[in-house]
TORKOL-4160 file (C-alpha; in steps of 0.2 Angstrom, whole numbers, padded with zeros to 4 digits, m for minus):
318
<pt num="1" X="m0191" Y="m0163" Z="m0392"/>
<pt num="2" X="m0195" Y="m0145" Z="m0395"/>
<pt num="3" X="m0186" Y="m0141" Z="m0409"/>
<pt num="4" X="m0201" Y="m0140" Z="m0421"/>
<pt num="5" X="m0213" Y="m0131" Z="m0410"/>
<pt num="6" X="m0196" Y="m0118" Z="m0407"/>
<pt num="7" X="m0197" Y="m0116" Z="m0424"/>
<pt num="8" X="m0215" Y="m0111" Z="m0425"/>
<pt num="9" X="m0213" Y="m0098" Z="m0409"/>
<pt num="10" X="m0199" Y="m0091" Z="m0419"/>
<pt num="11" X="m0212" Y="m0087" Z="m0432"/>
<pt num="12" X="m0225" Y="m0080" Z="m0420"/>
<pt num="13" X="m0213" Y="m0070" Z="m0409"/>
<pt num="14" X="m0208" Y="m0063" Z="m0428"/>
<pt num="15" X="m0227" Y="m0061" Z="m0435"/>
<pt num="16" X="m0238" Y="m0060" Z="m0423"/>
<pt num="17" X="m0236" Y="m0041" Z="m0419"/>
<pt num="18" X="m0243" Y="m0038" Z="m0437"/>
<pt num="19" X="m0260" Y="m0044" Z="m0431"/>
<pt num="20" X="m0261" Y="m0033" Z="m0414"/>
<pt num="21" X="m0277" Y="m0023" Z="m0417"/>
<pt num="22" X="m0272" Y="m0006" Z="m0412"/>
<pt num="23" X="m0259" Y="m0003" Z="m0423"/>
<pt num="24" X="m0257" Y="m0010" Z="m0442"/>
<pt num="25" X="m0238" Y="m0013" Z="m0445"/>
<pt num="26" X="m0230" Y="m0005" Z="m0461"/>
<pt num="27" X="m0214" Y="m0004" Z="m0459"/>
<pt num="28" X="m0201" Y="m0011" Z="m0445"/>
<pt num="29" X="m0200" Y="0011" Z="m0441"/>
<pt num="30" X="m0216" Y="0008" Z="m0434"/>
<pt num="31" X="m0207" Y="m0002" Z="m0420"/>
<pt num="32" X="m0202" Y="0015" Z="m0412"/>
<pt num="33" X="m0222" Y="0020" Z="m0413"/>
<pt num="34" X="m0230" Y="0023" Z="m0397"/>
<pt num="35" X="m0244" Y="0011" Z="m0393"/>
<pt num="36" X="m0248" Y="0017" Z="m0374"/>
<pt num="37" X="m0241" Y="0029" Z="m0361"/>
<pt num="38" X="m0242" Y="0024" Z="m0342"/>
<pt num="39" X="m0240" Y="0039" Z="m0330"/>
<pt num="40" X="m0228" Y="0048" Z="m0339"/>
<pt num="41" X="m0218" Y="0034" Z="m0346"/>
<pt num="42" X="m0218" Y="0030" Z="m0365"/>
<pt num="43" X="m0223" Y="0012" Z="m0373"/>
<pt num="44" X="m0218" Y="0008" Z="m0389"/>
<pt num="45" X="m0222" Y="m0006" Z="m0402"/>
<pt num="46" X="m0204" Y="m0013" Z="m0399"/>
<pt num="47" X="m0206" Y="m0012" Z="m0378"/>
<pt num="48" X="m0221" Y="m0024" Z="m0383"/>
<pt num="49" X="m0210" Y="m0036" Z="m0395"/>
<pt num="50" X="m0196" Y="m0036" Z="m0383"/>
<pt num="51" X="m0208" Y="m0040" Z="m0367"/>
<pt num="52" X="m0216" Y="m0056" Z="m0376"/>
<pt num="53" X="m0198" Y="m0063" Z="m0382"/>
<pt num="54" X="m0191" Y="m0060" Z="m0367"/>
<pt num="55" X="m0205" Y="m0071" Z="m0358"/>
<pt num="56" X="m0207" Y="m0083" Z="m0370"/>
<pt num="57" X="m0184" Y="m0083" Z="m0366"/>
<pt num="58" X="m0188" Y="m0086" Z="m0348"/>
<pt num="59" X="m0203" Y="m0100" Z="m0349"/>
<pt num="60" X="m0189" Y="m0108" Z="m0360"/>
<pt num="61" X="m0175" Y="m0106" Z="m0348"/>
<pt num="62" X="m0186" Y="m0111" Z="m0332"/>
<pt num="63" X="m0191" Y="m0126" Z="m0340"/>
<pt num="64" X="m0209" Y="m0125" Z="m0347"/>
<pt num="65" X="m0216" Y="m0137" Z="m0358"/>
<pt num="66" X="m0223" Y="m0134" Z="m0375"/>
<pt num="67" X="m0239" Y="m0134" Z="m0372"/>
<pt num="68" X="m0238" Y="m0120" Z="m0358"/>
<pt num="69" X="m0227" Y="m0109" Z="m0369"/>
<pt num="70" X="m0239" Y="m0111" Z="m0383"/>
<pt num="71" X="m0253" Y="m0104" Z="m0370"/>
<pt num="72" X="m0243" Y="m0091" Z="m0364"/>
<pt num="73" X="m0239" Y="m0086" Z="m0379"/>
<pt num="74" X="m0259" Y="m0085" Z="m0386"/>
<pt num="75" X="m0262" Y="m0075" Z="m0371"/>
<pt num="76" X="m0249" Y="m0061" Z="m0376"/>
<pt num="77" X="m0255" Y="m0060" Z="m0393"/>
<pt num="78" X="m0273" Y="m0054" Z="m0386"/>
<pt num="79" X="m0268" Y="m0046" Z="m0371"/>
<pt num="80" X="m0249" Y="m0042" Z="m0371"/>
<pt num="81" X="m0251" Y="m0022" Z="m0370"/>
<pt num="82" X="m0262" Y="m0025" Z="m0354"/>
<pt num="83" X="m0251" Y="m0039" Z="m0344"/>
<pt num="84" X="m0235" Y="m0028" Z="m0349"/>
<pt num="85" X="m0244" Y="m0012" Z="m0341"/>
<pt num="86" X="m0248" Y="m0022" Z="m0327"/>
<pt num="87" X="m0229" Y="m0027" Z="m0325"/>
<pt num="88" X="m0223" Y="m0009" Z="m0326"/>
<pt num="89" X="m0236" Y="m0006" Z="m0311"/>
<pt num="90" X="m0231" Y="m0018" Z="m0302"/>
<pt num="91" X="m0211" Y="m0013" Z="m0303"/>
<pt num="92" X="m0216" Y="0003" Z="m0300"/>
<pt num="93" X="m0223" Y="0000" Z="m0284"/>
<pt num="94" X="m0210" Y="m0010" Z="m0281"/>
<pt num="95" X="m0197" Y="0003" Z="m0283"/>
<pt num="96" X="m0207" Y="0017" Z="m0274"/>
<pt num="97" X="m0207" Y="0004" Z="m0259"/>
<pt num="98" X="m0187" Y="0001" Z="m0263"/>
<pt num="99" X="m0188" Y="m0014" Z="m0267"/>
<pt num="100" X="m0170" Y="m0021" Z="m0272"/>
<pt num="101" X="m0163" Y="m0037" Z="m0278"/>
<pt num="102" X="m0146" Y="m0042" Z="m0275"/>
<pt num="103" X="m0136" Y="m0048" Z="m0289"/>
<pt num="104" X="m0134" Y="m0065" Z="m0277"/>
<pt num="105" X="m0154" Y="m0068" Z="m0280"/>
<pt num="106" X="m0150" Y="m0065" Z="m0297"/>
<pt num="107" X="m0136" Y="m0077" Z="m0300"/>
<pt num="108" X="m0146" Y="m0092" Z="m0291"/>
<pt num="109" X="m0159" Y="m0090" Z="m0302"/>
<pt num="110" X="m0149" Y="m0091" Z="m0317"/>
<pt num="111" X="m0138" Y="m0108" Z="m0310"/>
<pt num="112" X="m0156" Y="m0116" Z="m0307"/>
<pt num="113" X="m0159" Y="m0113" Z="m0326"/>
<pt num="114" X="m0142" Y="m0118" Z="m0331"/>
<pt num="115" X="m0142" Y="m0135" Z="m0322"/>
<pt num="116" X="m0157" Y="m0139" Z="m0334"/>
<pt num="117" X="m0144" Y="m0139" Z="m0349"/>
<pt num="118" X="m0132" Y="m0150" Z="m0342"/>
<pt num="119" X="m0118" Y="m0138" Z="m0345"/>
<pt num="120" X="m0114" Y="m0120" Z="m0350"/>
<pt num="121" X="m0111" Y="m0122" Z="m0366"/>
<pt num="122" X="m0129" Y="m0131" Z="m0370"/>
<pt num="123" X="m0137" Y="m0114" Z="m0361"/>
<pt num="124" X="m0127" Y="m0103" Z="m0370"/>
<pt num="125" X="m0132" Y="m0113" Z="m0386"/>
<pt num="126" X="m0150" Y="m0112" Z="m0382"/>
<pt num="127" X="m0148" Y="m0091" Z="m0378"/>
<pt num="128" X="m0141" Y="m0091" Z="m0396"/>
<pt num="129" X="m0155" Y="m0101" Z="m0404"/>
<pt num="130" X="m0167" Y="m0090" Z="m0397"/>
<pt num="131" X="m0159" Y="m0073" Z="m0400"/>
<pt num="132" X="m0159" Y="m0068" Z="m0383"/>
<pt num="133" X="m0145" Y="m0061" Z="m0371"/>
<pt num="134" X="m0139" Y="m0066" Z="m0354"/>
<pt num="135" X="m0141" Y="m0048" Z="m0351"/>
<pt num="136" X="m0160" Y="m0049" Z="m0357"/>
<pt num="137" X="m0161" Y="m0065" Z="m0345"/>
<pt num="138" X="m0154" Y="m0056" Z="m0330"/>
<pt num="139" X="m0165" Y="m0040" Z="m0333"/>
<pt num="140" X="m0182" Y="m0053" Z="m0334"/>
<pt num="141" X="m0175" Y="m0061" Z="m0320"/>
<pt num="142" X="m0173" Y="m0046" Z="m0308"/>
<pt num="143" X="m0190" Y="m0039" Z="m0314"/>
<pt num="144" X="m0199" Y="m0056" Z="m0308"/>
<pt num="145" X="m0191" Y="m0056" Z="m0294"/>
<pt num="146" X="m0195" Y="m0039" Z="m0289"/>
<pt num="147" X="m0214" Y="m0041" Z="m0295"/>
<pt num="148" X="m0212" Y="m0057" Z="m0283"/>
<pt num="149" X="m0205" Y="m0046" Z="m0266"/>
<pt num="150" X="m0220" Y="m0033" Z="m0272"/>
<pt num="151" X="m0233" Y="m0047" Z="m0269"/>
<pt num="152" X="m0226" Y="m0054" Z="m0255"/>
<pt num="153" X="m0225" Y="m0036" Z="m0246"/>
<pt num="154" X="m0241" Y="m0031" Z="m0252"/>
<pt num="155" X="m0251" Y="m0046" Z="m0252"/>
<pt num="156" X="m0247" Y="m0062" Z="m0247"/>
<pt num="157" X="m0239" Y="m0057" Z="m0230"/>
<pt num="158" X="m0258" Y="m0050" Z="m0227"/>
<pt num="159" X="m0266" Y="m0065" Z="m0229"/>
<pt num="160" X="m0272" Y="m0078" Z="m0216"/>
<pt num="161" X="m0283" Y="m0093" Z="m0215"/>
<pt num="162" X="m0289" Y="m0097" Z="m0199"/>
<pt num="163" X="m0295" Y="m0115" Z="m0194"/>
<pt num="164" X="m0311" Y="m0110" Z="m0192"/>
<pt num="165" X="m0313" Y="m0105" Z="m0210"/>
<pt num="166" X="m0305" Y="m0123" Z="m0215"/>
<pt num="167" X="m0317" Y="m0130" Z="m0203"/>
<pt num="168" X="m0334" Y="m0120" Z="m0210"/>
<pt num="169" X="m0328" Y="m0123" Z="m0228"/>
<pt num="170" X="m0326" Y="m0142" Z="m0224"/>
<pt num="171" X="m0343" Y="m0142" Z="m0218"/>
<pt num="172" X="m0350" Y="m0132" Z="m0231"/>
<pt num="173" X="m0341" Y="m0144" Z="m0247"/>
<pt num="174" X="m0343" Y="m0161" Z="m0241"/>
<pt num="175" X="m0343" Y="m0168" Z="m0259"/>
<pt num="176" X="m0327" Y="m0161" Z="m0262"/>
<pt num="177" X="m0319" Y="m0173" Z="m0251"/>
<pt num="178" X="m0329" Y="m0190" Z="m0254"/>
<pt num="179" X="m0316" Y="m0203" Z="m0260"/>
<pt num="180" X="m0324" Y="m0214" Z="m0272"/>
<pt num="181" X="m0323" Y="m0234" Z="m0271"/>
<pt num="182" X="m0306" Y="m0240" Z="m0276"/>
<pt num="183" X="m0298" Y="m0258" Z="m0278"/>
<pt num="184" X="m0279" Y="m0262" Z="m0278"/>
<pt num="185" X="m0277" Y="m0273" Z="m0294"/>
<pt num="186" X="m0260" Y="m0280" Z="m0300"/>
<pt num="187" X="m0262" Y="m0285" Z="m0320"/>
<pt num="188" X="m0253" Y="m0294" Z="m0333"/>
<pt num="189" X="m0256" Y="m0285" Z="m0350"/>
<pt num="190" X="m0250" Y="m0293" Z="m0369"/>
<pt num="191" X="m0251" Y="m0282" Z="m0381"/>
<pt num="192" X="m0257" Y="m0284" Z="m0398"/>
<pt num="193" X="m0243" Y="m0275" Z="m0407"/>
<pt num="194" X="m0229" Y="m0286" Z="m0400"/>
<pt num="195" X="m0236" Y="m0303" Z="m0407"/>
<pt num="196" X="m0253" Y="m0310" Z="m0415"/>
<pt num="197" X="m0268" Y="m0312" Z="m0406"/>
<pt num="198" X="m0267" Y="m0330" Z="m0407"/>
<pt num="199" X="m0249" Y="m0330" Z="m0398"/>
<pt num="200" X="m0257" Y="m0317" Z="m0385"/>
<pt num="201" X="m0269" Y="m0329" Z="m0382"/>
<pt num="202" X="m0258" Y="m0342" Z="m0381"/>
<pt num="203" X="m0247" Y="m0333" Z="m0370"/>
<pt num="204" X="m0261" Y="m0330" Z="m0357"/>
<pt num="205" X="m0268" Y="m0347" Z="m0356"/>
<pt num="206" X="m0248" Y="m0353" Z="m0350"/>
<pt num="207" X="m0248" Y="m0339" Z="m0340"/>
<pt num="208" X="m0264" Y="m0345" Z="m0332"/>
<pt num="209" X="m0258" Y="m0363" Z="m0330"/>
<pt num="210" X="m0242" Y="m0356" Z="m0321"/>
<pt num="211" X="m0253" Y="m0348" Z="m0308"/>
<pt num="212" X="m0264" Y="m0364" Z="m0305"/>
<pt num="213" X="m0249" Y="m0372" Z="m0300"/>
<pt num="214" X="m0248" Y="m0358" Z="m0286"/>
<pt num="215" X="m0233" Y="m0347" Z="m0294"/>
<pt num="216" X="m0233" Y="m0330" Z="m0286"/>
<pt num="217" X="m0244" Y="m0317" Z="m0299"/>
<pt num="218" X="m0230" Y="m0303" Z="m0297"/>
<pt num="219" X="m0218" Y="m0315" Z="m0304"/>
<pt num="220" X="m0226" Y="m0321" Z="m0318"/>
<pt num="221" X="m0231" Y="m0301" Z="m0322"/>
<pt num="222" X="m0215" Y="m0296" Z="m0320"/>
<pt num="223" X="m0210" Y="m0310" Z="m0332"/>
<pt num="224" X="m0223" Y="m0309" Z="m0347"/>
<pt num="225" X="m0232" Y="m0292" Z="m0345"/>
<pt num="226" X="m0231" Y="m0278" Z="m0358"/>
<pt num="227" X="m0235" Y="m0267" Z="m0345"/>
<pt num="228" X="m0232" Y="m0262" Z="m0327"/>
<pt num="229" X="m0246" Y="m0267" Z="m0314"/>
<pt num="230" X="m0261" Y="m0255" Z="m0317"/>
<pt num="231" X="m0260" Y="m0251" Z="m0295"/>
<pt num="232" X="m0274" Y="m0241" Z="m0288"/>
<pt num="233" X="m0289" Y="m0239" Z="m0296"/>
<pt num="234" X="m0303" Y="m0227" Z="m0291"/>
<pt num="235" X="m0321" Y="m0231" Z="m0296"/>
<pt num="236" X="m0325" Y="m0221" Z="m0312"/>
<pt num="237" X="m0309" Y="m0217" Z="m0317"/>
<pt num="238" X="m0308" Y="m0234" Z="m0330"/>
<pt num="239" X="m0318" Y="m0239" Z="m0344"/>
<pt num="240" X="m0335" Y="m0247" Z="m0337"/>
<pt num="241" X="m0331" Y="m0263" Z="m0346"/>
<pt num="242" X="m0315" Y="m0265" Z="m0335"/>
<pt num="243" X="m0324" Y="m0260" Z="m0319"/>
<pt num="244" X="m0336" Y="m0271" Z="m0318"/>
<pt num="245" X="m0323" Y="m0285" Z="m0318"/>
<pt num="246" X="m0310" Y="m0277" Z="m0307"/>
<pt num="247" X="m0323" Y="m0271" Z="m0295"/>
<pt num="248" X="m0332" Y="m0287" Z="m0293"/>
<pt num="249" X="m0315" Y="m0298" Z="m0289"/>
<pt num="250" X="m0316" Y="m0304" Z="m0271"/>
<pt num="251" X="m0296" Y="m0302" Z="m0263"/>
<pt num="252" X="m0285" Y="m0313" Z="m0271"/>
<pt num="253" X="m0296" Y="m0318" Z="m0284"/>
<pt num="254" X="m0290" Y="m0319" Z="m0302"/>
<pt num="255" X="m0300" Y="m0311" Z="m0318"/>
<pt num="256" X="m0305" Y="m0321" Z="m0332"/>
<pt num="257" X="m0294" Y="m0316" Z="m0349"/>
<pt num="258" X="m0301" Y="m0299" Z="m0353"/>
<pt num="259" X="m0299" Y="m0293" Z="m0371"/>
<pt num="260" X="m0297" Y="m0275" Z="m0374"/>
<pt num="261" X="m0294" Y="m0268" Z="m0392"/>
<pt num="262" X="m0275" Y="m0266" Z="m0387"/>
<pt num="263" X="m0272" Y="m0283" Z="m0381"/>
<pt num="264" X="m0277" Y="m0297" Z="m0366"/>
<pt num="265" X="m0277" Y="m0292" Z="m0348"/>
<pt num="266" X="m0278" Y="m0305" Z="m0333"/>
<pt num="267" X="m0282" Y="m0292" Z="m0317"/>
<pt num="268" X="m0279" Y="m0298" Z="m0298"/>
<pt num="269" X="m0288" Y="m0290" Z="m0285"/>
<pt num="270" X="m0277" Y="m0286" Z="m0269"/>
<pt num="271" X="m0284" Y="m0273" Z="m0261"/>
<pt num="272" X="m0301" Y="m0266" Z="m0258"/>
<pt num="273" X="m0309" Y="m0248" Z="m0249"/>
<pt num="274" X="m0328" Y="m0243" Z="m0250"/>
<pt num="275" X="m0332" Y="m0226" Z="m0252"/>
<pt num="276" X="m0328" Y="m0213" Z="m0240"/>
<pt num="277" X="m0327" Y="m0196" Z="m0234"/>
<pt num="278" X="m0310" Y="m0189" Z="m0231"/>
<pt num="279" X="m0306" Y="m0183" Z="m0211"/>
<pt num="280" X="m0306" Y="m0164" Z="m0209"/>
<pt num="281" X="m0287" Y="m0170" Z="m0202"/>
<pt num="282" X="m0283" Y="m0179" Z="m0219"/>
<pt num="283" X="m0288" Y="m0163" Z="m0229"/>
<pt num="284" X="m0286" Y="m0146" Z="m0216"/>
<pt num="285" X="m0270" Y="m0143" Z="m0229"/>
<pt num="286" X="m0278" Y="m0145" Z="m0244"/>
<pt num="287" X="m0291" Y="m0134" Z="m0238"/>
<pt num="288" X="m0280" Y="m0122" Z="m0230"/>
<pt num="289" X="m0270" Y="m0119" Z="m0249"/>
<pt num="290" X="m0287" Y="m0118" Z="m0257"/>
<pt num="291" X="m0294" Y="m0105" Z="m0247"/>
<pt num="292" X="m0277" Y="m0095" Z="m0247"/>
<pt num="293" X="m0277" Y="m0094" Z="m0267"/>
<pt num="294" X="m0296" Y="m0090" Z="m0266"/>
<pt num="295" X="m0292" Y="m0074" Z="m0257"/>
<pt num="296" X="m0274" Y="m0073" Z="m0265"/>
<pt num="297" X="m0283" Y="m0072" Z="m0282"/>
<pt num="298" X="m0297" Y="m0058" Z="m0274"/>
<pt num="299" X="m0283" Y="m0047" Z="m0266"/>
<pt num="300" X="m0273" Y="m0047" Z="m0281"/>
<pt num="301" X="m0286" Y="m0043" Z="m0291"/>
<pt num="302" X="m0290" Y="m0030" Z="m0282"/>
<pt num="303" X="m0273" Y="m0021" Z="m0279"/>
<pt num="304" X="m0270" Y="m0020" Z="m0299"/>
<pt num="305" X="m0288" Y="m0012" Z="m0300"/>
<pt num="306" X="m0283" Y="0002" Z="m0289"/>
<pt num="307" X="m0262" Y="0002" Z="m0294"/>
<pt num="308" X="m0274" Y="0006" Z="m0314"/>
<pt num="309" X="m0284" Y="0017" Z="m0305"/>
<pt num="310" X="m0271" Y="0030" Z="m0296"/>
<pt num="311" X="m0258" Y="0028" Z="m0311"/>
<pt num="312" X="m0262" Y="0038" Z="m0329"/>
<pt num="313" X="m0264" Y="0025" Z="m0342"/>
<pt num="314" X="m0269" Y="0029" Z="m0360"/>
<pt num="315" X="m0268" Y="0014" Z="m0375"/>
<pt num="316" X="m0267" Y="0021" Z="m0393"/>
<pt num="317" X="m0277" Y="0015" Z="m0405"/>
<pt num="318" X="m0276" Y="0019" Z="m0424"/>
């Protein structure tokens, strides 16, 4: 499913270094250029090269979709120098904290990915495909990992919620926990692409006779439907047209044929609930996570602000 899009990334993985402001490629000797020194380590054009493949490898491997891939890699294009100094921060704290990771971690990690392909030789076909090593996997590998233990010891493990600030934030975002009106509906859908409108039609109108004479609705669906029962449906969350008619079926009650451009629908209302506000009890996790990644995110921000700030950073720009 991604073969085409694997085919573009290969093109960007291969090009898109020619477009990085600070440097204007002439030749492939100007991978060995220096585009940024960090303390007293030394970045070149080919570090930066190697760090985008090697992520784009790993997002592969772990399983991301296209659309993520294509994200991260946009991201690396603009700001790859700046996320790959903040990496080699991050590992240097780590080591300066000795920070290790056993080859066990590492191994786990890699299985997980494997058991994506279905069998060793699919992963080491993909590997291949993508130029990449399972030596470059294993060395991406350990470094995520290490940048993980870093953040744990240095931030997460330093964070707390306590109830009263789940409680005070409940309070304070009350609309962030209304639950809008919703109707349980069970529907019968034939599609205009499968037959005409006329045979949809006539379809429908035997479908109808058949629960007149009392047959059970799920039956019927599951007989002549093109579709599986639409299930919960929250106010707003449908087209207006489709609302007005599910949200004004009593239990029980049956719809009129409803013509969409798509095909017929029949709609059965089952289930109703009015609008309410969730119970602080129904959402004290909810909240609890969303606080956490609130100070999560200000914490973190924080600590690469002063890991830049204590280290010597230049970027060359030519």
């Amino acid at each position: 499913m991604l073969k085409p899009f694997l085919k573009k990334i290969c093109f960007f993985l291969l090009f898109c270094f020619c477009f990085i402001g600070f440097i204007p490629l002439k030749s492939f000797a100007l991978e060995d250029a220096i585009i940024a020194v960090v303390n007293k380590e030394l970045i070149t054009l080919k570090d930066l090269k190697d760090y985008i493949h090697a992520t784009y490898i790993n997002m592969l491997t772990q399983g991301a979709n296209e659309k993520e891939i294509q994200e991260a890699m946009e991201e690396l294009q603009k700001n790859g120098i700046h996320k790959l100094i903040e990496d080699k921060l991050m590992l240097s704290k780590a080591n300066a904290l000795k920070l290790t990771v056993n080859d066990k971690a590492v191994n786990q990690r890699i299985e997980d990915i494997k058991s994506r392909y279905g069998s060793e030789e699919n992963f080491t076909r993909a590997l291949i495909e993508n130029l990449a090593t399972m030596t470059e996997l294993k060395n991406k590998i350990t470094d995520q990992l290490k940048i993980q233990y870093v953040i744990e010891e240095e931030i997460r493990s330093k964070i707390f919620v306590n109830p009263e600030e789940v409680t005070n934030f409940y309070l304070e975002h009350q609309d962030k926990f209304k639950k809008p009106e919703r109707v349980n509906v069970q529907s019968i859908f034939l599609s205009f692409e499968k037959r005409s409108k006329q045979e949809a039609q006539k379809l429908l109108i035997q479908a109808l006779e058949r629960l007149e004479k009392k047959e059970a609705f799920e039956d019927v669906a599951k007989e002549v439907s093109d579709a599986p029962a639409i299930g919960v449906v929250e106010k707003g969350s449908m087209i207006p047209a489709i609302e007005e008619i599910i949200f004004n079926l009593n239990i029980n009650e049956i719809s009129k044929p409803v013509e969409v451009e798509a095909g017929l629908y029949l709609f059965k209302a089952t289930g109703k609930k009015a609008a309410q506000t969730a119970e602080l009890v129904d959402v004290k996790n909810e909240i609890q996570e969303l606080i956490f990644r609130m100070k999560f995110r200000e914490r973190f921000n924080s600590w690469i602000e002063k890991l830049k700030k204590e280290a010597f950073i230049e970027i060359k720009k030519q």
